[in-house]
KERO-807897 format. One line per 8 residues: number of its first residue (from 1); their letters; for each residue z, x, y of C-alpha. Coordinates in pm, whole numbers, plus 50000, padded with zeros to 5 digits. Layout:
BEGIN
NUM> A> Z/X/Y | ... $
This chain:
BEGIN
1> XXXXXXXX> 65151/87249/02480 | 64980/87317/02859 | 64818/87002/02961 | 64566/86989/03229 | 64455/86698/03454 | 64213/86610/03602 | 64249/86393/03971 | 63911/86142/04053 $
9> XXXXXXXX> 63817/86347/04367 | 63762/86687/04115 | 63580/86442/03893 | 63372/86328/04179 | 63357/86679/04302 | 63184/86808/04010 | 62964/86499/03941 | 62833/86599/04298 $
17> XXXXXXXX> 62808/86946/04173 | 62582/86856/03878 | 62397/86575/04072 | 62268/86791/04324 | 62232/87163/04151 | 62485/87267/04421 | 62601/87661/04373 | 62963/87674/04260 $
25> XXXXXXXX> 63121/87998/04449 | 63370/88229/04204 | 63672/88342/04350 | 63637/88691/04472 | 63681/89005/04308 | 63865/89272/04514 | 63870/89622/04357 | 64206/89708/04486 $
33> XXXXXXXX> 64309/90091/04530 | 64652/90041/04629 | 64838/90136/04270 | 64607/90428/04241 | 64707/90805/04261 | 64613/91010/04518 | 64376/91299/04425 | 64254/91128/04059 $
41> XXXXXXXX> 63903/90953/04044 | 63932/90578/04091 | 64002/90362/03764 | 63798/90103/03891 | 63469/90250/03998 | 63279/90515/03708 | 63146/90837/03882 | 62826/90913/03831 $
49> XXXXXXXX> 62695/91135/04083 | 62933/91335/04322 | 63327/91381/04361 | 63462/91016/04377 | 63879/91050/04380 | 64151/90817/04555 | 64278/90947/04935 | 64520/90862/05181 $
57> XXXXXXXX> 64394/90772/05533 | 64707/90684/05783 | 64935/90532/05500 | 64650/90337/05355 | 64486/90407/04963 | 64106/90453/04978 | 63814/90568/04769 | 63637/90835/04918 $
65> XXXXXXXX> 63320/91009/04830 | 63349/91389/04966 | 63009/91607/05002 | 63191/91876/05182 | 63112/92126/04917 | 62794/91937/04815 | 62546/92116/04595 | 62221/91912/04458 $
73> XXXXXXXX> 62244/91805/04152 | 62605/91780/04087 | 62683/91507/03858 | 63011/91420/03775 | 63249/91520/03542 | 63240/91391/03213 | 62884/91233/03298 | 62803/91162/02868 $
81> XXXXXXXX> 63093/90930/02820 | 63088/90748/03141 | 62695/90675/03095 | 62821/90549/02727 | 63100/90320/02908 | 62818/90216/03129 | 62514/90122/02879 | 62653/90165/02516 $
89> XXXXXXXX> 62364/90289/02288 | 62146/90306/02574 | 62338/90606/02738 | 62116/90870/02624 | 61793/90716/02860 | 62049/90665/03147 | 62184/90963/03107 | 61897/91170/03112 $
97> XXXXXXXX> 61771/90995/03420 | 62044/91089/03628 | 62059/91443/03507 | 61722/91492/03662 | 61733/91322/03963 | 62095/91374/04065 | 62097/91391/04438 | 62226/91114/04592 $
105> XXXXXXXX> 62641/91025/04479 | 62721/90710/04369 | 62978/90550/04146 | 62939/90217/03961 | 63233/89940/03941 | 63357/89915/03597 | 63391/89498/03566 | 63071/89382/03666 $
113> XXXXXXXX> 62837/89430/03409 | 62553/89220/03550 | 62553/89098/03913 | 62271/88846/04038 | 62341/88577/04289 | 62640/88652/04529 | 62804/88882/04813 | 62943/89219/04788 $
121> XXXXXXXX> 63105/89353/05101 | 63275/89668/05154 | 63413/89859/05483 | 63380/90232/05504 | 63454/90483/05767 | 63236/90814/05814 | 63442/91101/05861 | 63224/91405/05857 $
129> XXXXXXXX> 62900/91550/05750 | 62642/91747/05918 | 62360/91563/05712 | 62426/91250/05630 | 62718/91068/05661 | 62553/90769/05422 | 62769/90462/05310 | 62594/90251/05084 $
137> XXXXXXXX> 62615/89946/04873 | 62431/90043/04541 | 62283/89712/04339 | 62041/89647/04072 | 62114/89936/03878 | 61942/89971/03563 | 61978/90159/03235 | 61716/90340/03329 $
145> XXXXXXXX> 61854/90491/03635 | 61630/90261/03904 | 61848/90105/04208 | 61868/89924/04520 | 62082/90060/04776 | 62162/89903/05153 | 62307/90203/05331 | 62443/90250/05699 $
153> XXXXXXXX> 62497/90567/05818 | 62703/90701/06143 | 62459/91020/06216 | 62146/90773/06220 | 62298/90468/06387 | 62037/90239/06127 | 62037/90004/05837 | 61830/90046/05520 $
161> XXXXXXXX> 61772/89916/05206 | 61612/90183/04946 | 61484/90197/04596 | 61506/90468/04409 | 61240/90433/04082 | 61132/90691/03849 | 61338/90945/04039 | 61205/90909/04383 $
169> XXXXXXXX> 61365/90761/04678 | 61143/90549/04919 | 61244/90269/05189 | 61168/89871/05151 | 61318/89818/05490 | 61420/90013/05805 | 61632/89851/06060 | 61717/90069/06386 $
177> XXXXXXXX> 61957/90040/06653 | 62273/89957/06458 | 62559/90174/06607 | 62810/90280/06349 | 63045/90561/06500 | 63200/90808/06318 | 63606/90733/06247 | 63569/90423/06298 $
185> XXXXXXXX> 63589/90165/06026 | 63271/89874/05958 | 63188/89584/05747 | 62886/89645/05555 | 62745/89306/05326 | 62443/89258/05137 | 62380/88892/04988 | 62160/88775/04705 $
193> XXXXXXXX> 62011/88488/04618 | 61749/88571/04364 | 61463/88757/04477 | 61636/88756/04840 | 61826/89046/04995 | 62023/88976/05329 | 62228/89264/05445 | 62505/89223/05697 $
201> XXXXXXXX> 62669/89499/05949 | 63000/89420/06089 | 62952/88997/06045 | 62578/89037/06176 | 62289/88947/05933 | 62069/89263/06043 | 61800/89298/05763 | 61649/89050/05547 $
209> XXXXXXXX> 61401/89130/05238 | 61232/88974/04969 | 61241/89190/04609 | 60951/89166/04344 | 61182/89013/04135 | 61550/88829/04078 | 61815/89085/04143 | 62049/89172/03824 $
217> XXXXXXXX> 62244/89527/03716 | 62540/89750/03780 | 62664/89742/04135 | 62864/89997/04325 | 62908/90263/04648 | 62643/90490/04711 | 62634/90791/04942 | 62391/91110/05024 $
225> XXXXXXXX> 62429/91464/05033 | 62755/91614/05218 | 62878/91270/05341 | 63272/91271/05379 | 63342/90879/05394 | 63613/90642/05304 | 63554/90325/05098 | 63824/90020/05122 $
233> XXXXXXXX> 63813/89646/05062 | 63535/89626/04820 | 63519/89270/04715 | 63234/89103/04494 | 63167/88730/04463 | 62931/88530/04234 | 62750/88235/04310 | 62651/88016/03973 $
């Protein structure tokens, strides 16, 4: 029989804990690519818009999202079941929704089925595209296809946070001046603590934003048009 114990301090620890409504941090979540093969989609991350597969860059195993041959309107492959894995009996309404307005890629993370309070943090690298070169964390995803997105992008050298509702895209909040160079790697962050939205660019809270309403959905990457980036180090954290 496993026996667990208990010391005074942990006692004391969580006492202050209830005491005081203090947040109790979750050990991360790192969506790790390393076991992956090369050229397949990622197991860990669902496709949803765009080509999503596992790459090499210089000996290390990333996700990239590759627009080279974009067209608008390409959904993935195999779009029906993965919008089933997504939202069960609900698939139909998602699905539908993304059929229409398919235009930006994204791909949702298979484990987190309902992110709130937290961090999720990611680093990309923006290899090529003539249009965009967009690397995005995408939050607040419903079943109805609505989402939150922070994005950086190398071409633009800003931060923003989108919405994308009812199949249109619109801004909440434009930051400018935020160098990101092209083949070189960043940190992008966003944190949320109910209704706020923080978003951080290489360790540097750069945009803060208030939502309508507490944050909660599907999370995952995000990306626009014929964007060639690389994803690594994606690592989510909940705050209780």
């Amino acid at each position: 029989m496993k026996t667990v114990s208990i010391t005074c301090a942990a006692l004391m620890s969580w006492s202050a804990v209830l005491a005081f409504n203090l947040p109790v941090v979750a050990e991360p979540m790192r969506l790790d690519f390393t076991g992956e093969t090369v050229g397949a989609e990622p197991k860990s991350l669902i496709p949803v818009v765009g080509i999503w597969r596992i790459e090499n860059e210089r000996g290390n195993t990333v996700v990239a999202v590759d627009g080279r041959q974009w067209k608008e309107g390409q959904s993935a492959a195999g779009l029906a079941e993965k919008s089933r894995a997504l939202y069960g009996d609900r698939y139909a309404e998602f699905l539908d929704r993304v059929q229409a307005f398919a235009y930006f890629p994204y791909a949702v993370a298979k484990d987190v089925d309902n992110f709130m309070d937290g961090e999720i943090a990611m680093r990309f690298e923006g290899i090529s595209g003539r249009i965009d070169q967009g690397a995005g964390i995408l939050f607040n995803l419903k079943a109805n296809g609505d989402y939150l997105t922070l994005r950086a992008n190398p071409l633009e050298n800003n931060l923003v946070l989108w919405k994308f509702e009812n199949g249109r895209r619109s801004q909440v909040k434009w930051i400018r001046n935020t160098p990101t160079p092209s083949r070189t790697w960043h940190e992008l962050k966003v944190r949320i603590s109910g209704k706020k939205i923080q978003g951080y660019l290489n360790g540097k809270l750069t945009l803060e934003d208030e939502w309508r309403e507490p944050v909660n959905g599907k999370i995952g990457l995000w990306s626009k048009a014929d964007s060639y980036v690389f994803f690594d180090d994606y690592t989510v954290t909940l705050t209780y």
